[in-house]
C-alpha positions in Angstrom: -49.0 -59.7 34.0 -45.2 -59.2 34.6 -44.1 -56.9 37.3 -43.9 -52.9 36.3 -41.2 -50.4 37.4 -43.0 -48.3 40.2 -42.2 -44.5 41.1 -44.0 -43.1 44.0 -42.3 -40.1 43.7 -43.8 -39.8 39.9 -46.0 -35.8 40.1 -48.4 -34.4 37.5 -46.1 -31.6 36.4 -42.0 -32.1 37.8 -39.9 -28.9 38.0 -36.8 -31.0 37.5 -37.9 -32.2 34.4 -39.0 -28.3 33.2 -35.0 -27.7 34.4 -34.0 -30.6 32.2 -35.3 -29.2 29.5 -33.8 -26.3 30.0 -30.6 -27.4 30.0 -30.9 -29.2 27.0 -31.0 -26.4 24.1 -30.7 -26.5 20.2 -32.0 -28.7 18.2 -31.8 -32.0 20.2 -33.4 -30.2 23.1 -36.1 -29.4 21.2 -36.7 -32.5 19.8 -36.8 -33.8 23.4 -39.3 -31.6 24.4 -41.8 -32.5 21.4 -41.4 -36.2 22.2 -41.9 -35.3 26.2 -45.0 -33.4 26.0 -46.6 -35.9 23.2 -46.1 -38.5 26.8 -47.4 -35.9 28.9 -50.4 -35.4 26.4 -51.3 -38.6 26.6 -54.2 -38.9 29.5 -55.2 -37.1 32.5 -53.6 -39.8 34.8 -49.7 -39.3 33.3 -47.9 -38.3 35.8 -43.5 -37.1 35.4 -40.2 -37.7 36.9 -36.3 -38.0 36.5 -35.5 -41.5 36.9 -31.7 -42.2 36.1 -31.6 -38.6 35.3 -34.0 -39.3 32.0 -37.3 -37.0 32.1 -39.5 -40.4 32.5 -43.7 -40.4 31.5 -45.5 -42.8 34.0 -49.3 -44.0 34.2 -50.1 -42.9 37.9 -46.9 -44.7 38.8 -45.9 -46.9 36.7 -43.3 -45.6 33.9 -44.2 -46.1 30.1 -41.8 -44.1 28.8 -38.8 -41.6 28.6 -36.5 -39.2 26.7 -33.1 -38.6 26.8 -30.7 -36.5 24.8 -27.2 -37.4 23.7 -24.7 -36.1 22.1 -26.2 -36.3 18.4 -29.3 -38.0 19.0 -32.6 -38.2 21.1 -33.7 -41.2 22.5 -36.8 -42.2 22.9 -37.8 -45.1 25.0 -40.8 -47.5 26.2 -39.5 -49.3 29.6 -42.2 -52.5 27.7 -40.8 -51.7 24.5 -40.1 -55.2 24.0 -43.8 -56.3 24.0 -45.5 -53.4 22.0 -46.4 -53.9 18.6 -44.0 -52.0 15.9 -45.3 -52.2 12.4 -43.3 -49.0 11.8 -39.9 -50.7 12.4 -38.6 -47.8 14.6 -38.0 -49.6 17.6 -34.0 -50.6 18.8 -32.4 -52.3 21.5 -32.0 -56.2 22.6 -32.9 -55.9 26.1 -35.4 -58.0 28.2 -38.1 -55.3 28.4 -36.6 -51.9 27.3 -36.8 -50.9 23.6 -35.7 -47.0 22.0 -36.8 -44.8 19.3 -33.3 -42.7 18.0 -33.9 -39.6 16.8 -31.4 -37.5 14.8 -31.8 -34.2 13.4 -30.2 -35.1 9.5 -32.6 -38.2 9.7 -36.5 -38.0 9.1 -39.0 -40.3 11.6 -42.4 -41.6 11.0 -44.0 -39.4 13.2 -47.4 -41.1 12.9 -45.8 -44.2 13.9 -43.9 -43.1 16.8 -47.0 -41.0 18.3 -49.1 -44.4 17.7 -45.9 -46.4 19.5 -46.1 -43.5 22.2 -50.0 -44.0 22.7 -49.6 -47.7 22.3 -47.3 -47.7 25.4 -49.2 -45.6 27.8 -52.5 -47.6 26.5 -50.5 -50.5 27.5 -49.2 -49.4 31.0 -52.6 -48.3 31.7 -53.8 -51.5 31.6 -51.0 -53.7 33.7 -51.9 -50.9 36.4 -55.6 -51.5 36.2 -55.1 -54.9 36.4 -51.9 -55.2 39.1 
């Protein structure tokens, strides 16, 4: 197994993330917050913070994935992105590991796919940290 990005600061529910949220209103905001809590409702072990300022889902604590909000899209992003299986086709980026979901409100999204690409990720995570 390749190493995992580790937060020990990672908390079942994070009031900075709740204040993100917030502070994030309209439309984009809400899509942020349906793509957050479909991460948090993922297992009883996911636990929250902000890392790079991005409201960040983590098993335990070891991050699977993250929103972010931008000026006319969402992001949504799996830090193993690279390795999880995509048959939807919804997944961007050309990093190493990262890979991104955007979201934007003109544009419709498979949202069968990106819940199973959500799942998939924590699923995923779950088992580098059962086996780390």
């Amino acid at each position: 197994m390749s190493k995992i990005l580790r937060s020990f600061d990672a908390v079942k529910r994070d009031p900075a993330i709740d204040a993100w949220m917030r502070a994030h209103r309209g439309e984009l905001g809400a899509m942020a917050r349906l793509w957050f809590q479909v991460m948090r409702d993922c297992g009883e072990d996911v636990r929250e913070l902000l890392h790079d300022g991005r409201p960040t889902a983590c098993v335990a604590d070891a991050a699977f994935a993250y929103v972010d909000a931008f000026t006319a899209h969402v992001n949504v992003g799996f830090f193993r992105g690279a390795e999880l299986p995509d048959p939807g086709g919804l997944l961007e980026g050309n990093g190493r590991f990262m890979r991104h979901v955007k979201l934007r409100p003109d544009s419709d999204v498979d949202a069968t796919a990106l819940i199973q690409l959500v799942e998939v990720a924590y699923s995923d995570m779950r088992q580098r940290v059962q086996a780390d």
